[in-house]
C-alpha positions as a printed Julia matrix, in Angstrom:
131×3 Matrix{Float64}:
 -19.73   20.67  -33.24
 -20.42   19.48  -29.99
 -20.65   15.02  -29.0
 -24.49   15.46  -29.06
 -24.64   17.08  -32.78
 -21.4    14.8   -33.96
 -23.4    11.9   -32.22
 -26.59   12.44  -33.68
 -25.27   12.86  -37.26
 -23.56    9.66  -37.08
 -26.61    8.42  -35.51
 -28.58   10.45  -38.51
 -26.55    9.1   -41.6
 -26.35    5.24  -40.74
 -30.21    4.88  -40.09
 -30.38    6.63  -43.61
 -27.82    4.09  -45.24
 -29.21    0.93  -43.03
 -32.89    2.31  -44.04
 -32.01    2.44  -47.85
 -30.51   -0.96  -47.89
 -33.7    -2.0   -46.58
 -35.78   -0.12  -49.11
 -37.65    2.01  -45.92
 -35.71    5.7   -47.75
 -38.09    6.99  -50.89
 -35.77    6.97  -53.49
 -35.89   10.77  -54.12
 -34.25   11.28  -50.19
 -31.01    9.9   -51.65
 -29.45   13.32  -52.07
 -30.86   15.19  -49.88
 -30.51   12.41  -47.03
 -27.12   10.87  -47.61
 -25.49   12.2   -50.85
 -25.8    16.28  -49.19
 -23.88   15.01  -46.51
 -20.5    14.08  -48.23
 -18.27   16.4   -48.45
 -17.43   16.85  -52.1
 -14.02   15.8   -51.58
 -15.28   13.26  -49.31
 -12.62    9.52  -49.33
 -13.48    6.52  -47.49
 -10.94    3.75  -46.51
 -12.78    0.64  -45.62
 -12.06   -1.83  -43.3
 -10.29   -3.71  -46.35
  -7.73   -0.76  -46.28
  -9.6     0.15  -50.07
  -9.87    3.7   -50.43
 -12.87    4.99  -52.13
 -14.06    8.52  -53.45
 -17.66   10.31  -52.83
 -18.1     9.53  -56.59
 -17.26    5.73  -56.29
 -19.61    5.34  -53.6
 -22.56    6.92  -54.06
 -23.68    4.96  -57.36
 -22.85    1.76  -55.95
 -24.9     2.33  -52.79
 -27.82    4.5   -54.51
 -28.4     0.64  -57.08
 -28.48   -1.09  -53.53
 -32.05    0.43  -52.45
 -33.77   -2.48  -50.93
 -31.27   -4.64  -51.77
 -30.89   -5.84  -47.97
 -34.43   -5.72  -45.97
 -32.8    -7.48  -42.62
 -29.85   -4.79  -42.46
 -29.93   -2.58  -38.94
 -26.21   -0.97  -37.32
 -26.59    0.81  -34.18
 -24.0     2.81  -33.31
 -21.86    2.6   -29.56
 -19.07    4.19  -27.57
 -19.55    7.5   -29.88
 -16.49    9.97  -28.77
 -15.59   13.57  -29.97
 -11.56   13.94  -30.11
 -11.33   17.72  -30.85
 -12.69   20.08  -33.06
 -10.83   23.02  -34.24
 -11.96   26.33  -36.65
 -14.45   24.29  -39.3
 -13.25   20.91  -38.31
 -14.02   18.2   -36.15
 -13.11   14.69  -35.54
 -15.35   12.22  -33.9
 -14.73    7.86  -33.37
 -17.56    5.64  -32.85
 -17.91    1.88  -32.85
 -20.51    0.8   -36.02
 -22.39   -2.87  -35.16
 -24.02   -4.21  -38.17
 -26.58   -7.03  -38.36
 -27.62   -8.62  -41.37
 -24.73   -7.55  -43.46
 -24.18   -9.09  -46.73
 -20.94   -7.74  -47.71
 -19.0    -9.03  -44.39
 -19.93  -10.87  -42.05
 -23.69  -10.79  -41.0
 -22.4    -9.54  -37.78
 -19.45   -7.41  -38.03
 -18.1    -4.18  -35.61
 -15.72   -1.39  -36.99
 -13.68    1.35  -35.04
 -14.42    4.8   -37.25
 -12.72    7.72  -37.21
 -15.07   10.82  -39.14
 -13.65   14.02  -39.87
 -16.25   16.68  -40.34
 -15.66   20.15  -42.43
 -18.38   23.04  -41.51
 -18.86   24.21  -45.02
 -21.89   26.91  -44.87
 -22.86   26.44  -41.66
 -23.33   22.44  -42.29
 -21.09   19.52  -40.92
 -19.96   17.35  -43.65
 -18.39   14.44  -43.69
 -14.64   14.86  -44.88
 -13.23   11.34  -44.44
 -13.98    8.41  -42.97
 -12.07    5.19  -41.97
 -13.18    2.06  -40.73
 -11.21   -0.87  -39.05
 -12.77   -4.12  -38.35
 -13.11   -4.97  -34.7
């Protein structure tokens, strides 16, 4: 993994997630799109400091679908801090606008790891801090 391919993954995933809130994702590109692309041991800790498990999430986020149509994050300052046989970890700075879980406007520092598992970058962890 290279910045460009970390970059446009991160890129990739949130316009999937922002586009679901929004109810723009068909339903059936829930797997393939953003549920494929967790790592089966894949943990979250959000900017709350809760942890949370690929299982925990995706049924939560998968009842959401067009829950939020004013939702957009655009991603800044994406960085790739080393990468090392089937791993790689990337930070990036996440703006949302028209959250309703936070703040409507709300910035978090992330830190992804990615595992190469069959020739695919996955997303291993993630944590978020609020900015």
């Amino acid at each position: 993994m290279d910045l460009a391919s970390a970059t446009a993954e991160i890129e990739r995933l949130h316009d999937v997630i922002a586009g679901w809130f929004r109810g723009e994702i068909a339903a059936d590109r829930f797997d393939p799109d953003f549920a494929a692309a967790l790592h089966p041991e894949f943990e979250i800790v959000e900017p709350s400091g809760r942890r949370s498990t690929r299982e925990a999430l995706l049924d939560p986020i998968r009842a959401a679908h067009g829950a939020n149509p004013d939702f957009r994050i655009a991603i800044e300052e994406p960085r790739l801090l080393g990468t090392w046989p089937g791993l790689a970890l990337a930070t990036y700075v996440e703006f949302q606008t028209g959250a309703r879980n936070s703040a409507p406007e709300n910035r978090r520092r992330s830190t992804a790891l990615f595992a190469e598992v069959g020739g695919r970058w996955l997303w291993r962890h993630l944590h978020e801090t609020a900015l």
